[in-house]
C-alpha positions in Angstrom: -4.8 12.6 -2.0 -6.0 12.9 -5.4 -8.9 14.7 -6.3 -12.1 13.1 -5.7 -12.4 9.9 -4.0 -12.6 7.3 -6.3 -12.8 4.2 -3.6 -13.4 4.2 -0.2 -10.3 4.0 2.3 -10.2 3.5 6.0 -6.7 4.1 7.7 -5.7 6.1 4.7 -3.1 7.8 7.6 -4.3 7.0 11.2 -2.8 9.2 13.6 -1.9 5.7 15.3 -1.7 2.2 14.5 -0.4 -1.4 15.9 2.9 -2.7 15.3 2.7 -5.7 12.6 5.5 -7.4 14.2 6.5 -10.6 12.1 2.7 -10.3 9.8 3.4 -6.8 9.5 1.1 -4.0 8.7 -1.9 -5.3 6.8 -4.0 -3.8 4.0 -7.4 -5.7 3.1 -8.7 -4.4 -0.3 -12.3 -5.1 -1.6 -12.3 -4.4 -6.0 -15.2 -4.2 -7.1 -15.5 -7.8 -9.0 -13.4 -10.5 -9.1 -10.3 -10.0 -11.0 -9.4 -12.3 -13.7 -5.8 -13.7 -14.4 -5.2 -11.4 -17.1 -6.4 -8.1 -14.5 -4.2 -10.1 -11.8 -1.4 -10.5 -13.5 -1.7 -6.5 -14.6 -2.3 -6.2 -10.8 1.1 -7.6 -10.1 3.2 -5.2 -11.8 1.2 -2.5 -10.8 2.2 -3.3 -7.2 5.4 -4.3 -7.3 6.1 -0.8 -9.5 4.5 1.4 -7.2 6.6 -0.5 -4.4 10.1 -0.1 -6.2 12.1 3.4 -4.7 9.4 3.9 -2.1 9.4 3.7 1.8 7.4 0.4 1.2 8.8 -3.0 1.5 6.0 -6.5 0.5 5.7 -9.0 2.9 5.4 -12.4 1.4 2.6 -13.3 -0.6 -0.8 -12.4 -1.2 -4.1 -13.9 -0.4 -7.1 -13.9 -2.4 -11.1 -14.8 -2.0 -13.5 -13.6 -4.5 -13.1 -9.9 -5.1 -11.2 -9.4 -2.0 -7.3 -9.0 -1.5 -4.6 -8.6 1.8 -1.3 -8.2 1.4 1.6 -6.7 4.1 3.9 -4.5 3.8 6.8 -3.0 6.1 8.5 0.2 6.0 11.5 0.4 4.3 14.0 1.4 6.6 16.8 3.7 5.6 20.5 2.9 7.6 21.5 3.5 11.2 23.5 5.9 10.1 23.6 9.8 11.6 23.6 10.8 7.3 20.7 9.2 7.1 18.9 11.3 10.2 16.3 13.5 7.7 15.1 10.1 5.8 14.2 8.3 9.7 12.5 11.4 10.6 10.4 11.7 7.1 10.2 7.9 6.6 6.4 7.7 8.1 5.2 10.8 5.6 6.7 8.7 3.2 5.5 5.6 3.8 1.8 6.6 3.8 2.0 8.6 0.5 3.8 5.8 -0.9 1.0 3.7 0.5 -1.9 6.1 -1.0 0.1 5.9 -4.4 0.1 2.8 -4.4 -4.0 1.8 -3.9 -4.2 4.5 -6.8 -2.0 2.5 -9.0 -4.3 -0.6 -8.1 -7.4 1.1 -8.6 -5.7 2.3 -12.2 -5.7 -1.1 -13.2 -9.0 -3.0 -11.6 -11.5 -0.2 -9.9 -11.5 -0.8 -6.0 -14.5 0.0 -3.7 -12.2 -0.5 -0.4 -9.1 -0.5 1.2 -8.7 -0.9 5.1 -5.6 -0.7 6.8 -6.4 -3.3 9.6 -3.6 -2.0 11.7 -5.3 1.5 12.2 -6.5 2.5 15.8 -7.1 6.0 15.4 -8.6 8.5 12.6 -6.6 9.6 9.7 -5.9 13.4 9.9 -5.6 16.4 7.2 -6.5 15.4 4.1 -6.4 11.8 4.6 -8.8 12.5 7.3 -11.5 14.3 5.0 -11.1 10.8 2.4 -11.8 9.1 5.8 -14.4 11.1 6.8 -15.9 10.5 3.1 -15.8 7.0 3.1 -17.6 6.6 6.3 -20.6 8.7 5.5 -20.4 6.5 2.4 -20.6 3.6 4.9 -19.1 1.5 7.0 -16.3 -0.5 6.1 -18.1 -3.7 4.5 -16.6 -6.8 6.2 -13.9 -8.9 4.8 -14.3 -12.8 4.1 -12.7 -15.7 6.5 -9.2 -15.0 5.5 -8.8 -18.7 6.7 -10.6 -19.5 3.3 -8.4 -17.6 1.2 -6.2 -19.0 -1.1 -2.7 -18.3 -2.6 -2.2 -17.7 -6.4 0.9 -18.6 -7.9 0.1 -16.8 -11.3 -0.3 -13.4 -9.4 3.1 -14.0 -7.1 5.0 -15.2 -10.5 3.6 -11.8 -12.3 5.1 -10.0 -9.4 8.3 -11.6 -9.3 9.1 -11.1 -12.9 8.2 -7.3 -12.4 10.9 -7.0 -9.2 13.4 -9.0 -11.4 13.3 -5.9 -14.0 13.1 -3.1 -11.5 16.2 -2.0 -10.1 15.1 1.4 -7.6 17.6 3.5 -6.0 16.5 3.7 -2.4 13.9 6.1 -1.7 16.6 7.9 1.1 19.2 7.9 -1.3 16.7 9.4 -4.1 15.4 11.9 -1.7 19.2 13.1 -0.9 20.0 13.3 -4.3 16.9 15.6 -4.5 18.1 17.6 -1.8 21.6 18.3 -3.8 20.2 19.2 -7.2 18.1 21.9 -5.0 21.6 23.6 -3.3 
């Protein structure tokens, strides 16, 4: 965590959580205005950078209403393979930094006053617990809208697609074992 909270977060890293299964593991963000298509757009690339190289894979598009955003996401998984035993173990420390990174990099570009991880059914712990802690004697979670009413924007998911068109990560495993050489 960095510093002082800058945004409230609930589920920052619950010590449990329910499986997504096919929608995944959600996130519900709340910014504190409606972005407009140029603060989208910015929004975009922000994502899908913070995503490239980390234990964090998107999960189809993104829905909007107002001020308010959800997206999915699913851990990316390294191989079945016994080299690859160290990156399973690590993956969920991983993915949950990755994840806090990443509502940073958001916040970077349009200021957030939320983020929920709807899948969360337990506190966050450590650190994460304290932000927790701090965002509920803030106050509760403010409800989302009907995400039945939410629309799709086509601007935002082009912006995105451009940006994973220019990345091209090395896997966060493989990154984190060439890390491990240089240190040997």
């Amino acid at each position: 965590m960095r510093g002082c909270p800058r945004f409230r977060f609930y589920g920052v890293r619950p010590r449990d959580w329910r499986e997504g299964g096919d929608d995944g593991l959600v996130y519900e963000l709340a910014f504190i205005r409606e972005p407009d298509e140029a603060q989208k757009h910015a929004l975009a690339i922000a994502f899908e950078h913070a995503l490239a190289g980390s234990a964090v894979a998107s999960l189809g598009r993104w829905q909007w209403h107002g001020r308010w955003a959800r997206f999915a996401v699913v851990p990316e998984l390294p191989p079945e393979d016994r080299h690859w035993e160290l990156a399973r173990r690590l993956l969920w420390d991983r993915y949950f930094n990755a994840i806090e990174e990443l509502t940073h990099a958001l916040c970077d570009v349009m200021p957030l006053s939320q983020v929920v991880f709807t899948n969360a059914t337990a506190p966050s712990k450590g650190l994460a617990g304290r932000w927790e802690e701090w965002s509920l004697a803030k106050s509760a979670p403010c409800p989302p809208p009907r995400w039945r009413d939410a629309e799709d924007d086509d601007g935002f998911e082009h912006a995105r697609q451009a940006a994973r068109e220019r990345l091209s990560p090395t896997p966060w495993w493989e990154a984190m074992l060439e890390g491990l050489s240089t240190l040997s």
